[in-house]
SEZADREN-346889 format. One record per residue: x, y, z of N, C-alpha, C, CB in turn. Coordinates in nm, 4 decimals, always signed. Glycine has a CB too. Example, Ala and Ser with C-alpha at 12.3 -4.5 7.8 and 13.67 -1.06 7.14 Angstrom:
residues 2
PT      n.x      n.y      n.z     ca.x     ca.y     ca.z      c.x      c.y      c.z     cb.x     cb.y     cb.z
PT  +1.3190  -0.5690  +0.7800  +1.2300  -0.4500  +0.7800  +1.3200  -0.3300  +0.7800  +1.1308  -0.4473  +0.9046
PT  +1.2850  -0.2250  +0.7080  +1.3670  -0.1060  +0.7140  +1.2900  +0.0030  +0.7870  +1.4084  -0.0598  +0.5725
This chain:
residues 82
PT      n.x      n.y      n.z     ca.x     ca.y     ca.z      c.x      c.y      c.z     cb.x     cb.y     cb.z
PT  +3.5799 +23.7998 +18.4450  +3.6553 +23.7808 +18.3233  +3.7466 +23.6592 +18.3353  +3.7364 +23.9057 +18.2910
PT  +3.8077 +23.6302 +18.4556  +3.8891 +23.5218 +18.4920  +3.7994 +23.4020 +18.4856  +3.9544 +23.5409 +18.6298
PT  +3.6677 +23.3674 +18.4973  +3.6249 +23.2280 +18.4404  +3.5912 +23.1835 +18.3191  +3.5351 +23.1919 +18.4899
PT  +3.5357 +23.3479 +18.2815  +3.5332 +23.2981 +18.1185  +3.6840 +23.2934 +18.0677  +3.4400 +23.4163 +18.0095
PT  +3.7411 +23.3580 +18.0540  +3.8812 +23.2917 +18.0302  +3.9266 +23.1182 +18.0447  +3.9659 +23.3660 +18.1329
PT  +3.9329 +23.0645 +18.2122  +3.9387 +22.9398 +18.2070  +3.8289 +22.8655 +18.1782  +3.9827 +22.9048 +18.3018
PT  +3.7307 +22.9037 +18.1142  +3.6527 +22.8306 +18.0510  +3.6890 +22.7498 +17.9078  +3.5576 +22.9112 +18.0403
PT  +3.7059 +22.9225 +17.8309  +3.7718 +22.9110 +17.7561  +3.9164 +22.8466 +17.7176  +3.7564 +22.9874 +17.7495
PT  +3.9569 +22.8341 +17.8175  +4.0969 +22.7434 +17.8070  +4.0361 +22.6074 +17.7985  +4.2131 +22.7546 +17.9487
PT  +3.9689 +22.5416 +17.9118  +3.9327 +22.4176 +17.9393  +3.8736 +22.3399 +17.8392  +3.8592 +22.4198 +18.0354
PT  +3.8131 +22.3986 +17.7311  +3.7266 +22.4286 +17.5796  +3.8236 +22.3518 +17.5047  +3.7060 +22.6105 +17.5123
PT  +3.9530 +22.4669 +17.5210  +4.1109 +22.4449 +17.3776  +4.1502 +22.3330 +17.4077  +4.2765 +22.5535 +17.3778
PT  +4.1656 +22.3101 +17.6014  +4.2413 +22.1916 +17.6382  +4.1423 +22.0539 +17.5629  +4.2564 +22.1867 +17.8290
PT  +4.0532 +22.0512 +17.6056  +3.9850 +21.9547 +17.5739  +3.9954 +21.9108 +17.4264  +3.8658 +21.9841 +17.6123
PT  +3.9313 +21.9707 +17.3648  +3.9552 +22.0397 +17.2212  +4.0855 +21.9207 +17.1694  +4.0187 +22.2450 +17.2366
PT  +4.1986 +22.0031 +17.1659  +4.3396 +21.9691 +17.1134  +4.3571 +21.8547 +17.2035  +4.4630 +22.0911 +17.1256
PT  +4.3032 +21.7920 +17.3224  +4.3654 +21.6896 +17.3644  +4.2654 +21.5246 +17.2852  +4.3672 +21.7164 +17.5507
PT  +4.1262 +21.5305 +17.2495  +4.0516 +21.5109 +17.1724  +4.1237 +21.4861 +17.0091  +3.9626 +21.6166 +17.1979
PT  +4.1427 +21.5691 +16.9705  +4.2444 +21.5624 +16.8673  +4.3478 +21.5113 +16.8292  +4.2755 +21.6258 +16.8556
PT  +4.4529 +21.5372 +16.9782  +4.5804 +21.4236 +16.9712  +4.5374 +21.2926 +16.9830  +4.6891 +21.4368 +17.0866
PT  +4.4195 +21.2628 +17.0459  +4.3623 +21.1239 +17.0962  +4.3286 +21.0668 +16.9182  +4.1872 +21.1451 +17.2292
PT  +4.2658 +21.1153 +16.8021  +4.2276 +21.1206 +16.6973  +4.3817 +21.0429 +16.5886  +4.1733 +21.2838 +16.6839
PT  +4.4185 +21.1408 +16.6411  +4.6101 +21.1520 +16.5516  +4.6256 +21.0250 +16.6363  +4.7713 +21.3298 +16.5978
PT  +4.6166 +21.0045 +16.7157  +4.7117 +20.8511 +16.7359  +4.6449 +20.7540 +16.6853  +4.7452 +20.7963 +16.8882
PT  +4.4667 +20.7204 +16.6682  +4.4617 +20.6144 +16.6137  +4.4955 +20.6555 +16.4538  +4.3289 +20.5474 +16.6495
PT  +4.4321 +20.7550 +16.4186  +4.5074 +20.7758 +16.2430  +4.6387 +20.7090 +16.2212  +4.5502 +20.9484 +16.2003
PT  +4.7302 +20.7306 +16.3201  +4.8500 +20.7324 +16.2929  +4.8749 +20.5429 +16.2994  +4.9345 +20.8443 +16.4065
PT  +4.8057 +20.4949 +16.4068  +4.8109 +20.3940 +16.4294  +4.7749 +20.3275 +16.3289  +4.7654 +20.3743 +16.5198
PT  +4.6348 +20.3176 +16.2754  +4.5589 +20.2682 +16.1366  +4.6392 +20.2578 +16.0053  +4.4431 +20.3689 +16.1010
PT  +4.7546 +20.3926 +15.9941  +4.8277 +20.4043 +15.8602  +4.8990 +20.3476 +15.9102  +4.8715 +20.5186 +15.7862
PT  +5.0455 +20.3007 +16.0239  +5.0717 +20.1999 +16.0743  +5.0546 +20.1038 +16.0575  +5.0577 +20.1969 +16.1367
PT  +4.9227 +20.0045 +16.0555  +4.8534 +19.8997 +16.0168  +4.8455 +19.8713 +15.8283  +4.7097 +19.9299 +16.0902
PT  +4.8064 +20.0208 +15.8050  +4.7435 +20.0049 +15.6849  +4.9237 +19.9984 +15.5938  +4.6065 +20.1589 +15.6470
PT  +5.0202 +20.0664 +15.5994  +5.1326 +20.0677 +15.5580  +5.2084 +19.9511 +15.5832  +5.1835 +20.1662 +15.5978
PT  +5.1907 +19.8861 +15.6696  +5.2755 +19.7345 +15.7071  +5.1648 +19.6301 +15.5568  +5.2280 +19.6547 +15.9590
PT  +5.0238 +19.6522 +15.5943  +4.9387 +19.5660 +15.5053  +5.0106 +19.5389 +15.3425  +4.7838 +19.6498 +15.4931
PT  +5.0473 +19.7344 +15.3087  +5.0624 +19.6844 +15.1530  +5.2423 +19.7209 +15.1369  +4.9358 +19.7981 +15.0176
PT  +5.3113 +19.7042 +15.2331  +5.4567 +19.6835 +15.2619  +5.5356 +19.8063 +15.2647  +5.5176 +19.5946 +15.1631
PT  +5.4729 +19.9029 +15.2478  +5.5255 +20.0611 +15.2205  +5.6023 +20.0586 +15.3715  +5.3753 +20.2107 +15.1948
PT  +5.7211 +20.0834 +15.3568  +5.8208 +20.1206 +15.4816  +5.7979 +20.3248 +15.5427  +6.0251 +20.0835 +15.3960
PT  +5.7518 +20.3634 +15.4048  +5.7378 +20.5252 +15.4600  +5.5855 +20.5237 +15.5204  +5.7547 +20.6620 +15.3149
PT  +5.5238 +20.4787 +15.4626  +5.3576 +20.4782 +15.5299  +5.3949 +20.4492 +15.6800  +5.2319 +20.3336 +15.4588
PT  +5.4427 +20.2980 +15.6441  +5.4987 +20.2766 +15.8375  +5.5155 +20.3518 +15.9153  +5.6158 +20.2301 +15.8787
PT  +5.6373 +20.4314 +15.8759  +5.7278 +20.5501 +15.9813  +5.6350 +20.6907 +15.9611  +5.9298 +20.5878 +15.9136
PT  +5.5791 +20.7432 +15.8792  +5.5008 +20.8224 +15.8809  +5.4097 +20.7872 +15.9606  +5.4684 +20.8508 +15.7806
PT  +5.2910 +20.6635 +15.9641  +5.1937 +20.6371 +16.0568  +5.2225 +20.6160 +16.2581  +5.1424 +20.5037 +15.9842
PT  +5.4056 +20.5649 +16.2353  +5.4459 +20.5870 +16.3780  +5.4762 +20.7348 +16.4167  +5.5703 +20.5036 +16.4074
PT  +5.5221 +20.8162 +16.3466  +5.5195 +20.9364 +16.3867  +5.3974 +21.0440 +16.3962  +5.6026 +20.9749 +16.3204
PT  +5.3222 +21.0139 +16.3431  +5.1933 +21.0645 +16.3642  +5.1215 +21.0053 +16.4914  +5.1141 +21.0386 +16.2418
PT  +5.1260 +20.9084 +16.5376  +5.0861 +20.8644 +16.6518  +5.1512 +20.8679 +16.7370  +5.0524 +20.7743 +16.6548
PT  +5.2770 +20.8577 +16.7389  +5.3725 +20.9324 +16.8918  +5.3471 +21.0433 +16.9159  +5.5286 +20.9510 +16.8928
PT  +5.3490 +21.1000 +16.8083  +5.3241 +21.3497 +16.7735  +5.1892 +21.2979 +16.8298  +5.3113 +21.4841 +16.5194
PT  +5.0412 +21.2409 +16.8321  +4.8805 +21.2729 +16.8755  +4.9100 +21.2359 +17.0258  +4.7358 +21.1629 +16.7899
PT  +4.9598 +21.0933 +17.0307  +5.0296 +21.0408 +17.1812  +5.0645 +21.1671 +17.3001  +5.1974 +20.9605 +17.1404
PT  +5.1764 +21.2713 +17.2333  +5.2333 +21.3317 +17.3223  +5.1522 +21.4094 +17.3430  +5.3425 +21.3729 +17.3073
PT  +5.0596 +21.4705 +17.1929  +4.9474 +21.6088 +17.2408  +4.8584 +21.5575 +17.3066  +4.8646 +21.6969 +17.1272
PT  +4.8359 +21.4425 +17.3140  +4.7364 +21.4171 +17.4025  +4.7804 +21.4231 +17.5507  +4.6811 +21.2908 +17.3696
PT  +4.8956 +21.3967 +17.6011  +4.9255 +21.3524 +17.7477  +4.9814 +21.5018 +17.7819  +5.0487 +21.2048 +17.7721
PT  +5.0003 +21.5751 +17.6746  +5.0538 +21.7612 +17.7448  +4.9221 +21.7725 +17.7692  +5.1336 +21.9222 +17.6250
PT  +4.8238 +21.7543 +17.7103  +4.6723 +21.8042 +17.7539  +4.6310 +21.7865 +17.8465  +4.5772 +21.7710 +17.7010
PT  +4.6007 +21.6502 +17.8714  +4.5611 +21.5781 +17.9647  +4.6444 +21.6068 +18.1143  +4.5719 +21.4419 +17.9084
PT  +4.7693 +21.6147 +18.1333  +4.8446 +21.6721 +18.2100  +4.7787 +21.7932 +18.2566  +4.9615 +21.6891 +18.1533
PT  +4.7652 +21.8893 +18.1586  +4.7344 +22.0121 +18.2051  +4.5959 +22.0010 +18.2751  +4.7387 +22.1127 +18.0926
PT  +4.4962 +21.9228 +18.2306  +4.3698 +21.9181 +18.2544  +4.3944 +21.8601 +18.4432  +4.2819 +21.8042 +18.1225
PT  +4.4494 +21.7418 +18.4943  +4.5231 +21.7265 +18.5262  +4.4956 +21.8148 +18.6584  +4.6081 +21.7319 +18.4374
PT  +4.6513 +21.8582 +18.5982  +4.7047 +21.9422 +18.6959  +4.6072 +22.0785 +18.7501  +4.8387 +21.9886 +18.6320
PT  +4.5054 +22.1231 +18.6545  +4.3512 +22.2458 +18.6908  +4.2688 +22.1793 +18.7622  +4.2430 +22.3049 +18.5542
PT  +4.2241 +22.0677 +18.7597  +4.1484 +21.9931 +18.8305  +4.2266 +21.9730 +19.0055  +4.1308 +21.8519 +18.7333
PT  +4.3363 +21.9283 +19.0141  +4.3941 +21.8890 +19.1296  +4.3972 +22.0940 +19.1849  +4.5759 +21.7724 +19.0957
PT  +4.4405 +22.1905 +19.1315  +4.4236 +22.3189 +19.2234  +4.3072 +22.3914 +19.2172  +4.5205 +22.4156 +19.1991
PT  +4.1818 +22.2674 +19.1487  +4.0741 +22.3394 +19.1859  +3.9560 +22.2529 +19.3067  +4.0073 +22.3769 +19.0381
PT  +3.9967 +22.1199 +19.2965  +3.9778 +22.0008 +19.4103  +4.0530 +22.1212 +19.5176  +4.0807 +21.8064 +19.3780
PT  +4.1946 +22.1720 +19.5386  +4.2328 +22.1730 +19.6630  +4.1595 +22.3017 +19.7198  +4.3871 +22.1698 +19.6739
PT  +4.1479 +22.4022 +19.6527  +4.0664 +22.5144 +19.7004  +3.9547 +22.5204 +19.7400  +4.0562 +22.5871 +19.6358
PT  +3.8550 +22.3939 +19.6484  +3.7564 +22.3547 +19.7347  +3.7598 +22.3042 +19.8923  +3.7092 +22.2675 +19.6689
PT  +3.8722 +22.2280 +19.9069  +3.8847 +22.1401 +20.0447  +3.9206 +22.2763 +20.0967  +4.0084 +21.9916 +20.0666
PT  +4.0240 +22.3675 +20.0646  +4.0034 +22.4675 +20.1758  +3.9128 +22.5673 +20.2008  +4.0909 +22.5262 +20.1846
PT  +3.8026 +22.5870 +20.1339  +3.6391 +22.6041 +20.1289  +3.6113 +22.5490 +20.2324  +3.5524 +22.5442 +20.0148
PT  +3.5899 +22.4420 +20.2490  +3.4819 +22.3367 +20.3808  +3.6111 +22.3523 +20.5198  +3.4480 +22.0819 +20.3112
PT  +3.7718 +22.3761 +20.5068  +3.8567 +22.4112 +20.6350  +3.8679 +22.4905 +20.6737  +3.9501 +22.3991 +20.6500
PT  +3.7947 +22.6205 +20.6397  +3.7648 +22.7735 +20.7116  +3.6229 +22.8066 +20.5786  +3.9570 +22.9250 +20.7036
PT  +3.5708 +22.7751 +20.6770  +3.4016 +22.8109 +20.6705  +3.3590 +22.9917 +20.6393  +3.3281 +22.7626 +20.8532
């Protein structure tokens, strides 16, 4: 039950970190696209949408991250007691 579980996590992580990756260029593009036709709220709306995808992306990625590095180390202690 414990792998389908982190399966299932690894799924969401991916998932929502995919997504924040999405939100930042959106955010970036309305950024672009709001400077183009001078709108000052498009601007700040398109920077805050891409800092907010920015951060969901790097909590993700972090986490992904950080499952990978305690599942690398359990392997190495796999092959240091046989």
């Amino acid at each position: 039950m414990e792998k389908g579980h982190d399966i299932a996590s690894q799924t969401l992580d991916a998932s929502l970190a995919a997504a924040g990756s999405k939100a930042t260029y959106a955010g970036s593009g309305m950024t672009l696209g709001g400077w183009l036709v001078s709108s000052e709220f498009a601007v700040l709306v398109g920077i805050v949408i891409g800092i907010a995808g920015f951060l969901v992306n790097w909590f993700y990625r972090h986490r992904q991250d950080r499952r990978e590095r305690a599942e690398h180390e359990a392997r190495m202690r796999q092959f240091e007691h046989p």
